[in-house]
Structure formats: C-alpha cells, structure tokens
Jmol script that loads the backbone (N, CA, C; Angstrom):
load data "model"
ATOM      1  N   UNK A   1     110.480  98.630  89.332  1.00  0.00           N
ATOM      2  CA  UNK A   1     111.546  98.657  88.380  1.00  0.00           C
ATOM      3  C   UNK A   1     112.649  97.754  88.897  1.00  0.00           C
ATOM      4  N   UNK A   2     113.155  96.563  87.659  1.00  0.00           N
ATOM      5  CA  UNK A   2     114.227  96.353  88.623  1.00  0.00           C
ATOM      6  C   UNK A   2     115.352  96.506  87.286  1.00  0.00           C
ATOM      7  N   UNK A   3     116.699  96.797  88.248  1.00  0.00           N
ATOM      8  CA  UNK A   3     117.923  96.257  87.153  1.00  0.00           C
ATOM      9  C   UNK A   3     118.729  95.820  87.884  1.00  0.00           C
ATOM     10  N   UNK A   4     119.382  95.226  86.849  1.00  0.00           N
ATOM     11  CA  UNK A   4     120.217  94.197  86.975  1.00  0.00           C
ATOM     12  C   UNK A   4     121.522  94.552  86.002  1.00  0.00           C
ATOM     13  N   UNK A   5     122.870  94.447  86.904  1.00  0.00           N
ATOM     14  CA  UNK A   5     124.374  94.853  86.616  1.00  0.00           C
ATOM     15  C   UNK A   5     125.230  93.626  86.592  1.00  0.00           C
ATOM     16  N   UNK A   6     125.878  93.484  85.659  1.00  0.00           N
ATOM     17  CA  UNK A   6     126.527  92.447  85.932  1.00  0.00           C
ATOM     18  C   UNK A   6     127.885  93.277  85.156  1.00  0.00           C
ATOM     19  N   UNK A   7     129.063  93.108  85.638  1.00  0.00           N
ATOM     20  CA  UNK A   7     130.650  93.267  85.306  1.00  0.00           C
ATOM     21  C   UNK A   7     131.348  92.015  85.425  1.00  0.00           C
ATOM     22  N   UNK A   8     132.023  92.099  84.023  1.00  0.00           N
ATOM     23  CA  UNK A   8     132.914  91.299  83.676  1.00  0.00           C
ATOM     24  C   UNK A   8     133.922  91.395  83.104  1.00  0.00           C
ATOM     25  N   UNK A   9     135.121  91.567  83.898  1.00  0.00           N
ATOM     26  CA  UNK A   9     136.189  91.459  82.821  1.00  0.00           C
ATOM     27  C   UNK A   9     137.711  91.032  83.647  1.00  0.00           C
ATOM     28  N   UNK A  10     138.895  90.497  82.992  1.00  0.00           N
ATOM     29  CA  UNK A  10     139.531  89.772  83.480  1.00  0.00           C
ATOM     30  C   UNK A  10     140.260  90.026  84.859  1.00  0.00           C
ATOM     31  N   UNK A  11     140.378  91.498  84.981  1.00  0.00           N
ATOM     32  CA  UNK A  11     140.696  91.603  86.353  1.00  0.00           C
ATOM     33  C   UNK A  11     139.811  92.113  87.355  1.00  0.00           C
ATOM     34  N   UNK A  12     138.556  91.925  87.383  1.00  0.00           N
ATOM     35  CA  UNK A  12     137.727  92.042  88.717  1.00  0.00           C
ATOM     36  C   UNK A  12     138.043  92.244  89.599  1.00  0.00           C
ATOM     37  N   UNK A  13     138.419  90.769  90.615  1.00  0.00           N
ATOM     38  CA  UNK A  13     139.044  91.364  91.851  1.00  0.00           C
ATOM     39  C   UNK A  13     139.660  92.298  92.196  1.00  0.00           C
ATOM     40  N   UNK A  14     140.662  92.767  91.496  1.00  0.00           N
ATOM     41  CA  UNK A  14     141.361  93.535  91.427  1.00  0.00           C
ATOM     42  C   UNK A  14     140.677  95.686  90.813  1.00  0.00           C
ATOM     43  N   UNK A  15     139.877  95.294  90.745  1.00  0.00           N
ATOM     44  CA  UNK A  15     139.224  96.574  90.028  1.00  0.00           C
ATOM     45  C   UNK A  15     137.694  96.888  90.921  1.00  0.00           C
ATOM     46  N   UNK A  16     137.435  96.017  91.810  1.00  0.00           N
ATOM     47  CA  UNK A  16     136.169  95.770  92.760  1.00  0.00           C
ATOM     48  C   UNK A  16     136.404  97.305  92.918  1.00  0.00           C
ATOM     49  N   UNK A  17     137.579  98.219  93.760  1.00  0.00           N
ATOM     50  CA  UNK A  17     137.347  99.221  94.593  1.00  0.00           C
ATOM     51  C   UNK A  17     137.399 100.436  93.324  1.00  0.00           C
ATOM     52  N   UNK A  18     137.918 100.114  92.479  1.00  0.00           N
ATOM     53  CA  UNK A  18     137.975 101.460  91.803  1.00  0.00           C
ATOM     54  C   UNK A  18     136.773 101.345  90.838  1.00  0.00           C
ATOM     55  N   UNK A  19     135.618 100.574  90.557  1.00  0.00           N
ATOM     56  CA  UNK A  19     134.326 100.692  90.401  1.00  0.00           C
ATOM     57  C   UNK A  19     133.688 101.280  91.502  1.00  0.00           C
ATOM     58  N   UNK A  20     133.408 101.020  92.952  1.00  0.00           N
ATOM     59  CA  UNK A  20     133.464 101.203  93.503  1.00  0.00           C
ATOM     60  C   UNK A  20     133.162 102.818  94.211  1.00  0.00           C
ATOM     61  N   UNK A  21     134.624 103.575  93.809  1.00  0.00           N
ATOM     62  CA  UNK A  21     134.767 104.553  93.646  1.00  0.00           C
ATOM     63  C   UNK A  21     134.571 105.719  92.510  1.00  0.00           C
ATOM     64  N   UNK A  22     134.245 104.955  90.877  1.00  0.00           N
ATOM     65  CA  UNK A  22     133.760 105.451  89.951  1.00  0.00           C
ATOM     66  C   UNK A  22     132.288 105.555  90.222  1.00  0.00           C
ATOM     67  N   UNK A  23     131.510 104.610  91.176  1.00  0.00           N
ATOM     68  CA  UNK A  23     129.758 105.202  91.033  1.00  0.00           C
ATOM     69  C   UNK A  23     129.495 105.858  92.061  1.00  0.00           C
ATOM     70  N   UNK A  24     130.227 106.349  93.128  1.00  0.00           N
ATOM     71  CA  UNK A  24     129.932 107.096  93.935  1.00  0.00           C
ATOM     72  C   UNK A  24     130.633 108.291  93.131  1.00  0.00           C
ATOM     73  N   UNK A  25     131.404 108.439  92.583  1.00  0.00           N
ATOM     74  CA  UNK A  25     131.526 109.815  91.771  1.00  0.00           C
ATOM     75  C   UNK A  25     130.362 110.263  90.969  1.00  0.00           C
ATOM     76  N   UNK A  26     130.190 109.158  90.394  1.00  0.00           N
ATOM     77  CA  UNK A  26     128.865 109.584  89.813  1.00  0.00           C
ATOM     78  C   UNK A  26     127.313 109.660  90.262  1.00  0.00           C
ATOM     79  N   UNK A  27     127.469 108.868  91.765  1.00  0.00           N
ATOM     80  CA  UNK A  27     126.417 109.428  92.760  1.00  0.00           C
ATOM     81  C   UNK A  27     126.696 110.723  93.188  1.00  0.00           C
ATOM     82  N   UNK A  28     127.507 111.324  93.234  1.00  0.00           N
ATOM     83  CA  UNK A  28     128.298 112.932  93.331  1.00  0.00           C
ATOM     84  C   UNK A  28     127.714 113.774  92.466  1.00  0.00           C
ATOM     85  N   UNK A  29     127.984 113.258  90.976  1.00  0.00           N
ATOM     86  CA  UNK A  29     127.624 114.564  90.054  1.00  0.00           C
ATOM     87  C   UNK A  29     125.965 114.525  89.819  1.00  0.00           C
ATOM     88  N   UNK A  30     125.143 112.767  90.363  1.00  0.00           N
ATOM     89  CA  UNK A  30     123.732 112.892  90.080  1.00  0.00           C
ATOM     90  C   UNK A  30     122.950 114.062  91.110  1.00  0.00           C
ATOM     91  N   UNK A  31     123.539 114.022  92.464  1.00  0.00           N
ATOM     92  CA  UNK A  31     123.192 114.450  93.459  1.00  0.00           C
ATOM     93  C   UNK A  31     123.365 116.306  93.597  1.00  0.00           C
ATOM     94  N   UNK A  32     124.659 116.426  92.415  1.00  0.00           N
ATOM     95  CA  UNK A  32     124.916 117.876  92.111  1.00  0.00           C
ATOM     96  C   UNK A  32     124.114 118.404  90.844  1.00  0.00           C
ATOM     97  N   UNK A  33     123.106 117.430  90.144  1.00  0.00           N
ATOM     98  CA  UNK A  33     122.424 117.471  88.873  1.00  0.00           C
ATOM     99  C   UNK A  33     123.951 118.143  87.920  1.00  0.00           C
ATOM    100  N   UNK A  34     124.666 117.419  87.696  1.00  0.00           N
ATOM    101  CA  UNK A  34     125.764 117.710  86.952  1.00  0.00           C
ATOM    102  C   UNK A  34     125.394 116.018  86.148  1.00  0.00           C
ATOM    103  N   UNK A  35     125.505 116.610  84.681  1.00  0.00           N
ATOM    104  CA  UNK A  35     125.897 115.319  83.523  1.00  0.00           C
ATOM    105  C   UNK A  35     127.097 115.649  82.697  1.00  0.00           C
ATOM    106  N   UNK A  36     127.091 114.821  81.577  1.00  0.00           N
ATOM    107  CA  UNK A  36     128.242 114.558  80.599  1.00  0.00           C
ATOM    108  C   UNK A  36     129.361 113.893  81.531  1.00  0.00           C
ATOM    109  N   UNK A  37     130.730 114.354  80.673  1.00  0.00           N
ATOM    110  CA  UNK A  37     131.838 113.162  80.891  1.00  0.00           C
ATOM    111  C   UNK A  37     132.280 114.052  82.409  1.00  0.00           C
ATOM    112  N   UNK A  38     132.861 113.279  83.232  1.00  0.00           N
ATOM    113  CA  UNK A  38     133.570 113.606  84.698  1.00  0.00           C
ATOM    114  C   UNK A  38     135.016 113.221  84.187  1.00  0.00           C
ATOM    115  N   UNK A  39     135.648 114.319  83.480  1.00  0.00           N
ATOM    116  CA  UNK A  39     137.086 114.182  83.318  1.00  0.00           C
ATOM    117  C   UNK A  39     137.909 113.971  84.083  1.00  0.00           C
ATOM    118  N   UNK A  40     137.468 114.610  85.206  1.00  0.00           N
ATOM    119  CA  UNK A  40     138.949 114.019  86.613  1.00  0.00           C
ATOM    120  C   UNK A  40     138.741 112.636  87.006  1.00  0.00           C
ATOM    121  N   UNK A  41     137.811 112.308  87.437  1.00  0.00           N
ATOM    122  CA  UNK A  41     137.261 110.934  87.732  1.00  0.00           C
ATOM    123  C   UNK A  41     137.316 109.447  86.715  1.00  0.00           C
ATOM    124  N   UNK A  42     136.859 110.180  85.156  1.00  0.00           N
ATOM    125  CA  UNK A  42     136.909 109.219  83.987  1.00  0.00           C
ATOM    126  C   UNK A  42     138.831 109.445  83.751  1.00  0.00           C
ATOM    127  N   UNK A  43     139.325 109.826  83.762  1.00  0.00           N
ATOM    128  CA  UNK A  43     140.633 110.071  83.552  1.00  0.00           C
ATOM    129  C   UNK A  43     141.857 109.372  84.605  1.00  0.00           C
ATOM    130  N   UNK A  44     140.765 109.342  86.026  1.00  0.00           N
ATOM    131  CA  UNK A  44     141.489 109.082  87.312  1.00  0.00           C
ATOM    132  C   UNK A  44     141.380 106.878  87.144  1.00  0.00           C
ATOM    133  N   UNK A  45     140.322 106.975  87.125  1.00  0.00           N
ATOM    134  CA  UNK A  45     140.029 105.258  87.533  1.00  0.00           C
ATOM    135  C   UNK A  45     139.760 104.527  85.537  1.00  0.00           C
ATOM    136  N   UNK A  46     139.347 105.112  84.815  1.00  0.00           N
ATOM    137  CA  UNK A  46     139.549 104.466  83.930  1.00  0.00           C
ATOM    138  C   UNK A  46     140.581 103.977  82.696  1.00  0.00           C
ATOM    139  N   UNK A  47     140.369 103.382  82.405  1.00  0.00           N
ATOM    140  CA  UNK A  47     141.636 102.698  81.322  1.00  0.00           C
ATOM    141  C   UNK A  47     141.959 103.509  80.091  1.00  0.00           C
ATOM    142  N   UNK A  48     140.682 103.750  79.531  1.00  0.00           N
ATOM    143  CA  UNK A  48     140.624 104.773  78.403  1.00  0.00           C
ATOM    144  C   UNK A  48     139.619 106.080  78.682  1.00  0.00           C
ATOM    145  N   UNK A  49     140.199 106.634  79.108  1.00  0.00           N
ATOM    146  CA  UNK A  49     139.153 107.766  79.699  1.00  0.00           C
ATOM    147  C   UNK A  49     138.476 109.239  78.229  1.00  0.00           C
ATOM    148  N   UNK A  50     137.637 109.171  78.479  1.00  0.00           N
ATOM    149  CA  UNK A  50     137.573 110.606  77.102  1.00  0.00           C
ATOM    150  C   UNK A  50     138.411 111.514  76.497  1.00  0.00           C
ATOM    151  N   UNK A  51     139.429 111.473  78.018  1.00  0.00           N
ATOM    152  CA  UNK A  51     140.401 112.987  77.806  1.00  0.00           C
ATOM    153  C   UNK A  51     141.694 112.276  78.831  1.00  0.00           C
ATOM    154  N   UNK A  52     142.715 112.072  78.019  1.00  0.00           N
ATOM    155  CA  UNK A  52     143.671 111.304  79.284  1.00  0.00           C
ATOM    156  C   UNK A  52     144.378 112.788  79.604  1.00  0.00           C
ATOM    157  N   UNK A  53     144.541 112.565  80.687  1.00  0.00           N
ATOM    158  CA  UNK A  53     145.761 113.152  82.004  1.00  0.00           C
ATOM    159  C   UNK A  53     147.004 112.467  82.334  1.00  0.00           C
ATOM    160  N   UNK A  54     147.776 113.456  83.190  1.00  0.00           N
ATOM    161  CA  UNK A  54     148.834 112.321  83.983  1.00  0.00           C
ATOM    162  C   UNK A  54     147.807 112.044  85.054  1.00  0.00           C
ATOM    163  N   UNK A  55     148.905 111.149  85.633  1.00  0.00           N
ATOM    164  CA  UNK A  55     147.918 110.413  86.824  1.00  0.00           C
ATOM    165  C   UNK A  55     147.733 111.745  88.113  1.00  0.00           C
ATOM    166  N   UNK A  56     149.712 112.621  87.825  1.00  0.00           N
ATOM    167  CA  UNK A  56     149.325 113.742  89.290  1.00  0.00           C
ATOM    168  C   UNK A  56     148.144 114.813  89.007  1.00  0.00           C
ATOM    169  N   UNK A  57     147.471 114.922  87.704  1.00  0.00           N
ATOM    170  CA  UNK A  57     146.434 115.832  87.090  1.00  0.00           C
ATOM    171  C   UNK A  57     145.262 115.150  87.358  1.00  0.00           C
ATOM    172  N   UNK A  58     145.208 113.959  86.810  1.00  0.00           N
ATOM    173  CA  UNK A  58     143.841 113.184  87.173  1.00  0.00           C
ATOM    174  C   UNK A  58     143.319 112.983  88.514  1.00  0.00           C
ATOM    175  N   UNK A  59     144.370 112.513  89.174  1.00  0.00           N
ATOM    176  CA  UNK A  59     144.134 112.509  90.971  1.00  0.00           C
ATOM    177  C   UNK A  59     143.788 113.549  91.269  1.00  0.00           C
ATOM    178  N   UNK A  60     144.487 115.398  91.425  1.00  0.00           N
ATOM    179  CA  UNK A  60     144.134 116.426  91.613  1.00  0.00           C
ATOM    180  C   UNK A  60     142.387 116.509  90.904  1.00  0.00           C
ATOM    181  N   UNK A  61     142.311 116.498  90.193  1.00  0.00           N
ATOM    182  CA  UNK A  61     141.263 116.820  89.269  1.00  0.00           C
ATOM    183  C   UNK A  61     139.617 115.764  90.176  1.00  0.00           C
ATOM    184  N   UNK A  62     139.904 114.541  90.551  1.00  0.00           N
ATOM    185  CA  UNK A  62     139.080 113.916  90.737  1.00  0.00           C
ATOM    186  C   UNK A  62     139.173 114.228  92.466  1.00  0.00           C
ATOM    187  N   UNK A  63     140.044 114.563  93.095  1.00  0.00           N
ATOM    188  CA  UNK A  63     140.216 115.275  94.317  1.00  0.00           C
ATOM    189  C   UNK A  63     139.166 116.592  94.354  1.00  0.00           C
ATOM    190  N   UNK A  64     139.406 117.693  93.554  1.00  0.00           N
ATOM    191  CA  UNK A  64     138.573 118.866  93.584  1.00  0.00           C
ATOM    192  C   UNK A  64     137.256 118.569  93.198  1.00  0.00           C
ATOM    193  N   UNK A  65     137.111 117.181  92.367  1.00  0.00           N
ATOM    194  CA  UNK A  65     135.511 117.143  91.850  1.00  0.00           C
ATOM    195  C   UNK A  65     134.761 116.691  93.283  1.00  0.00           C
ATOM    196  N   UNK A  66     135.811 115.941  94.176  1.00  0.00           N
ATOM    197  CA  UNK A  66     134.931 114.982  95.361  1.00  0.00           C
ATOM    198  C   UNK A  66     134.539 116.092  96.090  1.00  0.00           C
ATOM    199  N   UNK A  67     135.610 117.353  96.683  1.00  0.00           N
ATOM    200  CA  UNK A  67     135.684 118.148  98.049  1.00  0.00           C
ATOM    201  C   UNK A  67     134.868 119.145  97.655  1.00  0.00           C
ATOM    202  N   UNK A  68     134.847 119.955  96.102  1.00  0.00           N
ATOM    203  CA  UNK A  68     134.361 121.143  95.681  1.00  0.00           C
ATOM    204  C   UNK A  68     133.040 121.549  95.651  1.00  0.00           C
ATOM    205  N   UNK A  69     132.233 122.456  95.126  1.00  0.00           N
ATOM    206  CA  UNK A  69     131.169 122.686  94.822  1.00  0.00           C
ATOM    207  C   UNK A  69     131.019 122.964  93.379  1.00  0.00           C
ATOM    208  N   UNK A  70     132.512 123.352  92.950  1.00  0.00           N
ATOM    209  CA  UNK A  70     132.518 123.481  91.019  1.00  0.00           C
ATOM    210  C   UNK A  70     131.757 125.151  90.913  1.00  0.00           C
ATOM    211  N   UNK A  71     131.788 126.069  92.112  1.00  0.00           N
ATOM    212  CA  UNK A  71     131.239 127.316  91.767  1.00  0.00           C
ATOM    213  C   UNK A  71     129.990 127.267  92.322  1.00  0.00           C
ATOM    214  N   UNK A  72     128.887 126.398  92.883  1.00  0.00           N
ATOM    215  CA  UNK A  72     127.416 126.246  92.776  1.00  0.00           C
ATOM    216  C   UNK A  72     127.510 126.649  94.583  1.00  0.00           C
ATOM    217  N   UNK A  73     126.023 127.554  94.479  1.00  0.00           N
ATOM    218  CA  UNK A  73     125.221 128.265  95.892  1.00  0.00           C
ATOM    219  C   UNK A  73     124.660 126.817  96.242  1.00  0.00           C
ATOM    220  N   UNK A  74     124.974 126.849  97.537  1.00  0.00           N
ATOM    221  CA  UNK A  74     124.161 125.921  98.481  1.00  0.00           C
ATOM    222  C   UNK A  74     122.827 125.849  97.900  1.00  0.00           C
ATOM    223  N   UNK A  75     121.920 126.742  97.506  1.00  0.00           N
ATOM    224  CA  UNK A  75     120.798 126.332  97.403  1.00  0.00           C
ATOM    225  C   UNK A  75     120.516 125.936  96.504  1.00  0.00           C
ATOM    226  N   UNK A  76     121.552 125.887  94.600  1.00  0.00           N
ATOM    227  CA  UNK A  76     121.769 124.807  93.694  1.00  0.00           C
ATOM    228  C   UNK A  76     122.023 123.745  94.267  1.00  0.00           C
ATOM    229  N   UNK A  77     122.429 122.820  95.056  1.00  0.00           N
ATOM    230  CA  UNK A  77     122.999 121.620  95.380  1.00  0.00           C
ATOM    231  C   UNK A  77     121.910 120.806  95.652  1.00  0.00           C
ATOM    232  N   UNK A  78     120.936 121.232  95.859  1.00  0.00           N
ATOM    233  CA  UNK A  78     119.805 120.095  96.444  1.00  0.00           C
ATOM    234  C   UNK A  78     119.985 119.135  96.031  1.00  0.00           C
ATOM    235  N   UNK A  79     119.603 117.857  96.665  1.00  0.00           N
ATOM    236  CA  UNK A  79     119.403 116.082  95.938  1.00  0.00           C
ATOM    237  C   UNK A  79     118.884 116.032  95.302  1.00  0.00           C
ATOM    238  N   UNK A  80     119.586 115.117  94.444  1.00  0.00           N
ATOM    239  CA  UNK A  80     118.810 114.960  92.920  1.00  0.00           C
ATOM    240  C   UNK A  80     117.357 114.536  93.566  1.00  0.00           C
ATOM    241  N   UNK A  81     117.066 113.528  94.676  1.00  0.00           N
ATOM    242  CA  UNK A  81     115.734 112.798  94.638  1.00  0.00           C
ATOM    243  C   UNK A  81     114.830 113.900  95.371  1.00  0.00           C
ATOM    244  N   UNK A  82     115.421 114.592  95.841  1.00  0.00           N
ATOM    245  CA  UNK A  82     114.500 115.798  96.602  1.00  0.00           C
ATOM    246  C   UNK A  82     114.028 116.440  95.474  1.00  0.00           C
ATOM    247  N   UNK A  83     114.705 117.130  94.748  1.00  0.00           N
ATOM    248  CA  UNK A  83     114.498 117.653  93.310  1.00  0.00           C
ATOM    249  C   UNK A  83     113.121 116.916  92.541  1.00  0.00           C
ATOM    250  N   UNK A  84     113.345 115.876  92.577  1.00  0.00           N
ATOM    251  CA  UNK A  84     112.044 114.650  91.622  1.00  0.00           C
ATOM    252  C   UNK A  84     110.653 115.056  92.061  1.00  0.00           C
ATOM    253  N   UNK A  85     111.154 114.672  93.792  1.00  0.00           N
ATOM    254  CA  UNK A  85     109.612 114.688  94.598  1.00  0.00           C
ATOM    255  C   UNK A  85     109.144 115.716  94.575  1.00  0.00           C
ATOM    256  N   UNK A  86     110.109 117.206  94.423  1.00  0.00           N
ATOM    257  CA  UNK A  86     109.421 118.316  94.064  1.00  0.00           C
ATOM    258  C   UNK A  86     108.885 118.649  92.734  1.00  0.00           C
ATOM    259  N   UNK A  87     109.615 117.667  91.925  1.00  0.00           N
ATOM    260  CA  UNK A  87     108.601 117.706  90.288  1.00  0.00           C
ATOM    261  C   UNK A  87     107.885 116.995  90.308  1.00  0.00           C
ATOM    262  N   UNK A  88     107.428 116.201  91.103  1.00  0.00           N
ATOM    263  CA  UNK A  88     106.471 115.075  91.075  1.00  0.00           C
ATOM    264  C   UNK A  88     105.074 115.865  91.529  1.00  0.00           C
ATOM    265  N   UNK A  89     105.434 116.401  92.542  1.00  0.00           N
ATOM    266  CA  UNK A  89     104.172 117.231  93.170  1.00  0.00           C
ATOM    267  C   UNK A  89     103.567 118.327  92.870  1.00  0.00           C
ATOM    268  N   UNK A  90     104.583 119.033  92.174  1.00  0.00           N
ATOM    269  CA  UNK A  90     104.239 120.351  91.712  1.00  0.00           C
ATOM    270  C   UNK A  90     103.472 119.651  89.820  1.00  0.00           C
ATOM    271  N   UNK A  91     103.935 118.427  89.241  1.00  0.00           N
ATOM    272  CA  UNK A  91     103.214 118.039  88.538  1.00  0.00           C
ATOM    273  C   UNK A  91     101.743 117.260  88.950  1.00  0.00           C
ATOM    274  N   UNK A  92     101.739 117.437  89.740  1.00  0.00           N
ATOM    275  CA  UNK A  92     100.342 116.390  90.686  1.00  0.00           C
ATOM    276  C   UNK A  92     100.462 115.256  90.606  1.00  0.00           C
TER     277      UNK A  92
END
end "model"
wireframe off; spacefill off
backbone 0.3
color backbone group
C-alpha cells in the first residue's frame, strides 16, 4: 500500500509544527480506538474547528485529551495495531 500526502497552503512553514502536533493527536485517539471529531485538539490547532472554544478551553481540553485516559481500564487501551493482529489471527 502506498500513500501519498501532500499539504498546501500559504502559510506552511509556519504551521509545519502544529500539523505536526494535530497527527500525533490523532495517533493518540487511533491507538485509544477512539473516532469522530477530537474537540480539544480540532478546536486547539485548527482554524475552523467543529466546535470553537477560547483558546484557555481549547488548550486545557487538548491538554487532558494528551495526559488522560478519558475514563478507560488499562486493559481497554491496547494498540490499535496489536488489536488488528489479534483480528487477523483469530480470523485465520
């Protein structure tokens, strides 16, 4: 499989780290098998986010999504890819 990403838009340089920091959030919620919108995070680094905040709500908000567990037992948390290989096998 391959893909291919390409971003473009007028301030790049300038936006390198807070992409950056938007896909490791969302390497966060893949890894917590959490989907839909990441309101603290989409609210924190994006321009038009789903649900705007102030910025001291959005920061807090994308703060508790990084450090937290969101309520979930250690033994919900497994990796998403650990998770696969165990559906992979248990499907043969």
């Amino acid at each position: 499989m391959n893909l291919e990403l390409r971003l473009s838009v007028e301030d790049s340089p300038n936006s390198a780290g807070i992409v950056i920091d938007a896909i490791r959030c969302g390497k966060l919620a893949l890894d917590r098998s959490e989907g839909g919108v990441l309101n603290g995070p989409s609210a924190y680094f994006m321009k038009h986010p789903a649900r705007q905040y102030t910025d001291d709500e959005a920061y807090r908000m994308t703060e508790a999504f990084i450090n937290e567990t969101w309520g979930k037992k250690p033994d919900e948390m497994l990796d998403y890819r650990r998770r696969q290989r165990q559906q992979a096998v248990a499907e043969g």
